[in-house]
C-alpha positions, 0 to 999 in steps of 0.5 A: 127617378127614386121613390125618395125623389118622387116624393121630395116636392111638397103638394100645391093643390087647394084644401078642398070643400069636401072631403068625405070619404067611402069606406066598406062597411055601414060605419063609414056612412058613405058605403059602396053600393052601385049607382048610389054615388054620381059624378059630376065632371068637366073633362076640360077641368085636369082634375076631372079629366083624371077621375074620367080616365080613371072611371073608365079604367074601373070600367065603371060606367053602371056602377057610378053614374057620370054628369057631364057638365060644358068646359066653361063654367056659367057662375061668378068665381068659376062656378057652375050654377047646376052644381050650386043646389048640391053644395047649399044642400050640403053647407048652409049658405056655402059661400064658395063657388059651386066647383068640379069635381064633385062626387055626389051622394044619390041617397041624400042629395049631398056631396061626398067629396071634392078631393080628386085624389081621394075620389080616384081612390075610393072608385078603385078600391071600393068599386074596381075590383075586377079590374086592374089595380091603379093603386097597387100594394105598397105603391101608395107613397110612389104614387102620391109622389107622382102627383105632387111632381106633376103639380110641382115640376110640370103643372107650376114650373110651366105656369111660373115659365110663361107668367109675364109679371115675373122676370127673366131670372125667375121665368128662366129657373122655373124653365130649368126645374120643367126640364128637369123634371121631364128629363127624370121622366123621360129616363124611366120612360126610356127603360120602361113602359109605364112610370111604376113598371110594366103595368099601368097605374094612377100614376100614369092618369097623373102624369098623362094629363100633366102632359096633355095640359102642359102642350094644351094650356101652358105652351100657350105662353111660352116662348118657341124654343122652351117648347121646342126643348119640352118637345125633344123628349122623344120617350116621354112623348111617345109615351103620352101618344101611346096612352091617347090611343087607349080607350080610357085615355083619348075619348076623354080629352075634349081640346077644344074644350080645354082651350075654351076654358083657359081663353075664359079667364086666362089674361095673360098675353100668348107668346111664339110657342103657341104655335108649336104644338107638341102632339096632334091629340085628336089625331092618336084618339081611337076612331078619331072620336073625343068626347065633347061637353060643351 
């Protein structure tokens, strides 16, 4: 799987709200300084579940302090109440939902960003230096790359694969671009320990909770023998077993947060492969212990 390859698939994700950045200096306006920022999260949400993982990598924990907000949202549109005060402060009148993630600036009372990728960013190079470098030099397309393939050929080929309004011809091509990517994967994964090398990146936290997703929320409207074929990707999977088992990793997943949330507002109808769980989570989490937000 090339860089070229990585690459060639266009992102999906949503224009978000806010998109603030911090920089390094007092130009920037939003500048680095321990426990001025916060975040505020939903580990059940992919996005949130990403910037967690990264915020443990950094090893962060007194640096930028971390909300916890419960798995399902408790406002119209999927908002969360607590953060709506936060966004009005921040948008007069902001007529959208009141959505995570959210990093928040202490000083002011105002959002920085609700951009993900660039909140993963900023914490790594702004505030993870000690630590090992998710966002390596030069590695900035690469990685770009893998997020948009997870968004791509895993998050939007599952949906499209198991939506019941589509039919067998387009379910059926949406299948064979998932398989497609995961056998990519599974081929660098085969020759190599994590998806950049020998070390371990932003990439990985990308593809790490595509992964947790696809088993956790997508399975749930495919048929057995898509699920069956997912699974028969032996490195890849391990792979996703091996990274459960790190402290940054596992702790975060809160599955049966995550399943309370897609019931929430999911109305599509649950197919055979529902019941083939790919991995047993809980069971490769340190301790056995996961963190759970309500």
């Amino acid at each position: 799987m090339s860089a070229h390859a990585l690459t060639a698939l266009p992102s999906a994700q949503p224009v978000p709200a806010f998109r603030g950045r911090i920089g390094c200096d007092a130009r920037s306006g939003h500048y680095a300084v321990p426990r001025r920022y916060r975040l505020h999260l939903s580990p059940a949400c992919p996005h949130c579940l990403r910037i967690a993982i990264t915020h443990s990598l950094l090893g962060l924990e007194d640096v930028c302090p971390v909300t916890l907000l419960p798995a399902v949202p408790d406002g119209p549109g999927g908002e969360y109440s607590a953060l709506r005060p936060l966004y009005e402060a921040s948008a007069h009148r902001y007529p959208g939902a009141a959505l995570t993630p959210v990093l928040s600036d202490d000083w002011s009372g105002r959002i920085v960003s609700t951009h993900a990728p660039d909140i993963m960013r900023d914490l790594a190079r702004h505030f993870g230096t000690d630590h090992p470098a998710l966002y390596p030099y030069g590695a900035d397309a690469e990685i770009e790359g893998v997020q948009r393939l997870c968004e791509q050929g895993i998050d939007a080929a599952a949906q499209r694969a198991g939506r019941v309004d589509a039919d067998t011809e387009e379910r059926d091509a949406a299948l064979t671009s998932l398989l497609c990517t995961l056998r990519s994967l599974e081929g660098r994964l085969a020759r190599q320990e994590y998806l950049l090398g020998d070390h371990l990146t932003a990439a990985d936290v990308e593809l790490w909770v595509s992964l947790v997703q696809l088993d956790t929320v997508h399975r749930w409207h495919l048929d057995a023998t898509a699920v069956h074929r997912i699974a028969d990707h032996p490195h890849l999977w391990a792979y996703a077993r091996r990274l459960a088992a790190h402290p940054a990793f596992g702790p975060h997943l809160d599955h049966a947060g995550i399943a309370r949330r897609h019931h929430a507002h999911c109305r599509g109808l649950e197919a055979a492969g529902a019941a083939v769980q790919i991995l047993d989570w809980a069971s490769h989490v340190p301790n056995g212990a996961a963190t759970h937000t309500g």
